[in-house]
N, CA, C and O atoms as CSV, one atom per row, in Angstrom:
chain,resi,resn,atom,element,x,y,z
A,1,UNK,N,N,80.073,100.897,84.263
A,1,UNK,CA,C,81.091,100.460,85.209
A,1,UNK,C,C,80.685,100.881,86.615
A,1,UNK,O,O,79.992,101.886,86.769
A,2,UNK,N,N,81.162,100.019,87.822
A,2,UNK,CA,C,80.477,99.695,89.080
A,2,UNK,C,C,81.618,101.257,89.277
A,2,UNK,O,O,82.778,101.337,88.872
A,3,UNK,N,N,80.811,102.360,90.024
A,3,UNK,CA,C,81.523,103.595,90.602
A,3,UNK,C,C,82.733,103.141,91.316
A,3,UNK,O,O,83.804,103.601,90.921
A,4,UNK,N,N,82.733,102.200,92.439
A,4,UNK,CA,C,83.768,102.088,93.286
A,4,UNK,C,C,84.688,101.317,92.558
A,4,UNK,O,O,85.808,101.827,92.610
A,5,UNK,N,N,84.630,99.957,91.692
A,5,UNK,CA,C,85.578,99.851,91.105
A,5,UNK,C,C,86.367,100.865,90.292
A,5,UNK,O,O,87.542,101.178,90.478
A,6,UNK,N,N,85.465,101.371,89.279
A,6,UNK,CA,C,86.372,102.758,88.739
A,6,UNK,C,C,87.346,103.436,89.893
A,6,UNK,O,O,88.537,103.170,89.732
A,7,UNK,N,N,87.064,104.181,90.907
A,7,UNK,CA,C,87.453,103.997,91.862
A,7,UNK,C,C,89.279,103.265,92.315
A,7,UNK,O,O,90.406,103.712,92.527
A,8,UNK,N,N,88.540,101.846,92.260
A,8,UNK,CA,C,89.709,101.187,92.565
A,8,UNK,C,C,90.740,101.199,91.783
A,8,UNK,O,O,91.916,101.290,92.135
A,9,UNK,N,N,90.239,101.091,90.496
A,9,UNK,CA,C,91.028,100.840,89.227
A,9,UNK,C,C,92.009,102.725,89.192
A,9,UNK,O,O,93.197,102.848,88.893
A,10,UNK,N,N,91.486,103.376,89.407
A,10,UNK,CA,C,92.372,104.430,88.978
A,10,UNK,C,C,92.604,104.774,90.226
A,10,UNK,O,O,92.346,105.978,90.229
A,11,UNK,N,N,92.971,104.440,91.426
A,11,UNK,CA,C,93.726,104.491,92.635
A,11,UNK,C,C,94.994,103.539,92.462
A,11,UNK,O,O,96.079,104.119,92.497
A,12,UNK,N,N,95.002,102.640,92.345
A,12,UNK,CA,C,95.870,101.703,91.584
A,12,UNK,C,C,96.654,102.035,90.350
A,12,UNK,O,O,97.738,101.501,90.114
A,13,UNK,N,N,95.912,103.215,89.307
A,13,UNK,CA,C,96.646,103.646,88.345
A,13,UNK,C,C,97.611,104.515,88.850
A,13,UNK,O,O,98.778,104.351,88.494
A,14,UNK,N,N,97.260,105.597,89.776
A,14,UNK,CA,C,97.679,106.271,90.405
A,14,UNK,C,C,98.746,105.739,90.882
A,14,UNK,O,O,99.765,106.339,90.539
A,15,UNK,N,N,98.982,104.415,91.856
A,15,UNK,CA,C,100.422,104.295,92.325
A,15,UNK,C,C,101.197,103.391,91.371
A,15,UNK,O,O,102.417,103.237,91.431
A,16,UNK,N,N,100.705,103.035,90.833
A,16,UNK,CA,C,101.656,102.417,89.213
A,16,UNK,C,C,102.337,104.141,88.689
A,16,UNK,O,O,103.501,104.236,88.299
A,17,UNK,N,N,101.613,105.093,88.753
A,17,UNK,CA,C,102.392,106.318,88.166
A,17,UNK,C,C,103.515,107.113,89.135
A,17,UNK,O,O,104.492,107.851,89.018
A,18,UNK,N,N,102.752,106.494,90.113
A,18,UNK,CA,C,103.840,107.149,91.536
A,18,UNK,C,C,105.269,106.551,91.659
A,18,UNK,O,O,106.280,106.942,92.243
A,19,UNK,N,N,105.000,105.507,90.932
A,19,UNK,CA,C,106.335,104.070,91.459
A,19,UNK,C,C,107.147,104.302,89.600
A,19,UNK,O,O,108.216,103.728,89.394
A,20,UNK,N,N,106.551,105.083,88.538
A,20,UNK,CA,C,107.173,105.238,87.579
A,20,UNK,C,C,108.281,106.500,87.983
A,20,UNK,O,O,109.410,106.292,87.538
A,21,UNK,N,N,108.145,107.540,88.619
A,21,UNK,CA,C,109.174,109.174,88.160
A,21,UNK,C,C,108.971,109.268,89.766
A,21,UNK,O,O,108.075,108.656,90.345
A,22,UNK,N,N,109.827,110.034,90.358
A,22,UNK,CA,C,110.189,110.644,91.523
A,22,UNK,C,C,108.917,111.643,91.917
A,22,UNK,O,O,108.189,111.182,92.796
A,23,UNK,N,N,108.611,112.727,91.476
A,23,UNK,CA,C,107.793,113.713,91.533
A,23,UNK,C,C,106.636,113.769,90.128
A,23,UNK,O,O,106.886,113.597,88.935
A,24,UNK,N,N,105.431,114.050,90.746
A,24,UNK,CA,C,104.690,114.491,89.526
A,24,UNK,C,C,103.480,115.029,90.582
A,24,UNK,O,O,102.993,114.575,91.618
A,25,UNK,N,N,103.192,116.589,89.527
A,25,UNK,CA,C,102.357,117.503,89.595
A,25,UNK,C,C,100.942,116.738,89.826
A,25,UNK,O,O,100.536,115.690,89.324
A,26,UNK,N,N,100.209,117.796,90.944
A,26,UNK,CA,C,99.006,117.434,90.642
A,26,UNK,C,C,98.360,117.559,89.423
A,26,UNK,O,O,97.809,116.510,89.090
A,27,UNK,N,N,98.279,118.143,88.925
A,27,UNK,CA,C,97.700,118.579,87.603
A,27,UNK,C,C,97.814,117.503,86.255
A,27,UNK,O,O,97.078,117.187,85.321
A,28,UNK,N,N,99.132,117.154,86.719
A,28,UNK,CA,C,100.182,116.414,85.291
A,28,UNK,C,C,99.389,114.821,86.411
A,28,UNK,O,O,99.297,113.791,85.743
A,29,UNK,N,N,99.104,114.749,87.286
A,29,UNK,CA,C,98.345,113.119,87.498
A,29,UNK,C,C,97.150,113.298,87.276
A,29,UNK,O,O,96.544,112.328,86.823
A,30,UNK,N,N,96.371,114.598,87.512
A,30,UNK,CA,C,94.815,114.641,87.025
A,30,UNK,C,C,94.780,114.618,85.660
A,30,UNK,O,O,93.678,114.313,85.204
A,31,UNK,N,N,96.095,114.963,84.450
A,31,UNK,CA,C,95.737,115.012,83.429
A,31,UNK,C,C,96.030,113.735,83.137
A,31,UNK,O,O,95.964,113.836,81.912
A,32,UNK,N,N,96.298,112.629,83.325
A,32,UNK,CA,C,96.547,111.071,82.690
A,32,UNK,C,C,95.946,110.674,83.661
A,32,UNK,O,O,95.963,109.558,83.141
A,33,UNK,N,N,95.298,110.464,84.804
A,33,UNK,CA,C,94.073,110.166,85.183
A,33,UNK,C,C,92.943,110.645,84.469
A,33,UNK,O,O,92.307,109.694,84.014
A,34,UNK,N,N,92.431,111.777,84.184
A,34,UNK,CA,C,91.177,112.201,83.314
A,34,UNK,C,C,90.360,112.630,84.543
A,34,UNK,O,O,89.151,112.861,84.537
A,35,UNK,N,N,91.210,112.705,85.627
A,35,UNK,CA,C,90.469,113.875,86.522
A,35,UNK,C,C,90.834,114.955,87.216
A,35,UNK,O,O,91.933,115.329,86.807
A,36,UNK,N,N,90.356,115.746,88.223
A,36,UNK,CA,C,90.227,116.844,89.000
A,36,UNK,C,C,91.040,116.820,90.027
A,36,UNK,O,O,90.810,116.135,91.023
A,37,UNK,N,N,92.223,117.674,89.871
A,37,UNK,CA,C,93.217,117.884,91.052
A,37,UNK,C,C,92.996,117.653,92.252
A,37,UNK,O,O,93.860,117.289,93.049
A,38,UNK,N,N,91.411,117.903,92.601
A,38,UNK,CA,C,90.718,117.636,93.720
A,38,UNK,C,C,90.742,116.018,93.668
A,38,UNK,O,O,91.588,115.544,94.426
A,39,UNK,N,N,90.304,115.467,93.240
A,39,UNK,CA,C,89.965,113.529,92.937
A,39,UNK,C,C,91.529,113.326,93.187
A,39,UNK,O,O,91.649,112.633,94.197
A,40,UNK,N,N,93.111,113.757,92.509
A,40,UNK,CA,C,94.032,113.261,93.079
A,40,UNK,C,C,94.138,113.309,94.002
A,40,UNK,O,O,94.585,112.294,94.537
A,41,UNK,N,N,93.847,114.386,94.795
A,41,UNK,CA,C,93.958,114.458,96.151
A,41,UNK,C,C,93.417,113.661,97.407
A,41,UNK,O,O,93.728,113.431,98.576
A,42,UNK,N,N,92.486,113.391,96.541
A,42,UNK,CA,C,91.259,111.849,97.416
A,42,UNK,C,C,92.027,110.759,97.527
A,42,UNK,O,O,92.245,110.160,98.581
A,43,UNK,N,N,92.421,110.501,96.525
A,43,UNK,CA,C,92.965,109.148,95.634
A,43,UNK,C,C,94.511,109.441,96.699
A,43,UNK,O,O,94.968,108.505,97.354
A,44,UNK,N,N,94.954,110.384,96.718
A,44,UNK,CA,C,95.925,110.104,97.785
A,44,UNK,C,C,95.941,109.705,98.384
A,44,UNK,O,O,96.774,108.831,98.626
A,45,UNK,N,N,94.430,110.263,99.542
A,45,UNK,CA,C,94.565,110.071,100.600
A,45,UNK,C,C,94.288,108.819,100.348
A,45,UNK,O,O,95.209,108.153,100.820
A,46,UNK,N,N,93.370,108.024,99.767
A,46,UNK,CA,C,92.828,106.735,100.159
A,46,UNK,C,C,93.963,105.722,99.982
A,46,UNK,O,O,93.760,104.641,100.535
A,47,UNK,N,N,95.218,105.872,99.262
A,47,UNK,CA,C,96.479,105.161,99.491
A,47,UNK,C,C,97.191,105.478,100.840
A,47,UNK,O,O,97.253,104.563,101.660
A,48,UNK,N,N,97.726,106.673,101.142
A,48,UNK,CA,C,97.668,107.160,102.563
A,48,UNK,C,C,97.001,105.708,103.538
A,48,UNK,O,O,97.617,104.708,103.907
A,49,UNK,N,N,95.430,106.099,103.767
A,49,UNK,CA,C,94.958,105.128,104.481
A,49,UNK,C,C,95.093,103.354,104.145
A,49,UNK,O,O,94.835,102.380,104.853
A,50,UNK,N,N,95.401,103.425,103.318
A,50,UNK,CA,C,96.128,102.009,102.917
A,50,UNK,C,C,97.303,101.704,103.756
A,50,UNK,O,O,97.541,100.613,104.276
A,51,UNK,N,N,97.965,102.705,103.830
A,51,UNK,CA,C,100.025,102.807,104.348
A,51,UNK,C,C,100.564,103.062,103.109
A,51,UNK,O,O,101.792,102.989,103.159
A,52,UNK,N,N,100.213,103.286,102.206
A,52,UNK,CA,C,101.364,103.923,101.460
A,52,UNK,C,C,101.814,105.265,101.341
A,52,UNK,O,O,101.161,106.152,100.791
A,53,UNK,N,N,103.152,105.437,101.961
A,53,UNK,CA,C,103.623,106.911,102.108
A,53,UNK,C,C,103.505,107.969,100.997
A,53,UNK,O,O,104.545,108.042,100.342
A,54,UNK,N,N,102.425,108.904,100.553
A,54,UNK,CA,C,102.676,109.408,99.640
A,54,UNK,C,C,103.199,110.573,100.265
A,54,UNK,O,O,102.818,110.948,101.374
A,55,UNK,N,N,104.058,111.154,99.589
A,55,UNK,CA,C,104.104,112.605,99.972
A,55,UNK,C,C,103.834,114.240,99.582
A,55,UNK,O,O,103.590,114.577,98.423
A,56,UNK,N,N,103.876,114.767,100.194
A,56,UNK,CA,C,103.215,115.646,98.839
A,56,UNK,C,C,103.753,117.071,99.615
A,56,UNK,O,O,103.402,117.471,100.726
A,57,UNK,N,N,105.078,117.942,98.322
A,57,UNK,CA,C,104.941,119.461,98.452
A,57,UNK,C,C,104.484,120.320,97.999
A,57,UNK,O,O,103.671,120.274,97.076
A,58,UNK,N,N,104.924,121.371,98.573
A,58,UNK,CA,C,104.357,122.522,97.415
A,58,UNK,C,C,105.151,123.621,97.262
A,58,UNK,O,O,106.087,123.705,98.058
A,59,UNK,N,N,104.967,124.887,96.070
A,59,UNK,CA,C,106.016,125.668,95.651
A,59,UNK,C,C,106.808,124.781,93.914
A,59,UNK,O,O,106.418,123.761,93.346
A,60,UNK,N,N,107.517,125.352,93.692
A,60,UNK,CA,C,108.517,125.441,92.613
A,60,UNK,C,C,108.950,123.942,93.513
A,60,UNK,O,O,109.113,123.995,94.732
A,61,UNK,N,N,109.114,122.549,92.680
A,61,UNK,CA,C,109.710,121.680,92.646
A,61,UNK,C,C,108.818,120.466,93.427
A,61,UNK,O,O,109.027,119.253,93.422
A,62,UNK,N,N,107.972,121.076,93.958
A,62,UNK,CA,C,106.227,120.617,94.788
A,62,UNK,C,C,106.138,119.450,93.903
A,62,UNK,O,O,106.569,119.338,92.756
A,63,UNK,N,N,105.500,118.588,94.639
A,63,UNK,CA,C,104.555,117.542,93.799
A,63,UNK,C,C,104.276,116.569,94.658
A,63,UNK,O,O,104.550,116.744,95.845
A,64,UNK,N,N,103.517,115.033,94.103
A,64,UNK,CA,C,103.356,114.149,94.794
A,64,UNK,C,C,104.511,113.118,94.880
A,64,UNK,O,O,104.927,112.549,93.870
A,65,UNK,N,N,104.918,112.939,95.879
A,65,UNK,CA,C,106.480,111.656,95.488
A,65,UNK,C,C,105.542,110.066,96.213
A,65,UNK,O,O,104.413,110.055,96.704
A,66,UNK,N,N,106.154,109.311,96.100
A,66,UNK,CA,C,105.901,108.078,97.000
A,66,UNK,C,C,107.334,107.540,97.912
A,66,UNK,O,O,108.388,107.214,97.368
A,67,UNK,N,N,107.146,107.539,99.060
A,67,UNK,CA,C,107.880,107.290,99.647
A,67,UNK,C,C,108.834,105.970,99.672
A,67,UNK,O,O,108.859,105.266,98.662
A,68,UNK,N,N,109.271,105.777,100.303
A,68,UNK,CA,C,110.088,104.114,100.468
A,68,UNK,C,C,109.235,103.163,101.324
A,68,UNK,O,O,108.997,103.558,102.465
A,69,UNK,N,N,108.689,101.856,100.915
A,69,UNK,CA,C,108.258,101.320,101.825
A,69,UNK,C,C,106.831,101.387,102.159
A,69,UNK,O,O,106.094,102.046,101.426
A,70,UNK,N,N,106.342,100.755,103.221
A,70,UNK,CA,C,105.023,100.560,103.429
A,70,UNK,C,C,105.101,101.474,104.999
A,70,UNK,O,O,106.234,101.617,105.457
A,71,UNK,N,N,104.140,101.964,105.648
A,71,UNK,CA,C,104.272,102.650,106.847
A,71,UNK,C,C,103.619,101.645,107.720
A,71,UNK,O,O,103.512,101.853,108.928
């Protein structure tokens, strides 16, 4: 499989999971992605640079949300 499609394909998985639950852990998206807390964090950003609002806290109740809307 072509790297960047993989790539595409699980950046896209990623906001299909964002648009399912309010909040979810980095960890709990690297583990149904099949990658590295670090790689969600990419994969954020590269929606980010798309416009899609992700958001992201941290602490007790922390996680990645998706915002409303396109920016």
């Amino acid at each position: 499989m072509n790297v960047e499609r993989g790539t595409t394909e699980r950046v896209l998985t990623l906001l299909g999971l964002l648009q399912q639950r309010a909040v979810w852990t980095g960890p709990e998206l690297a583990e149904r992605l099949g990658v590295t807390p670090r790689t969600v964090r990419r994969d954020v950003g590269r929606l980010r640079t798309l416009g899609y609002p992700v958001h992201a806290g941290q602490g007790v109740g922390g996680g990645y949300r998706l915002g409303a809307g396109r920016d």
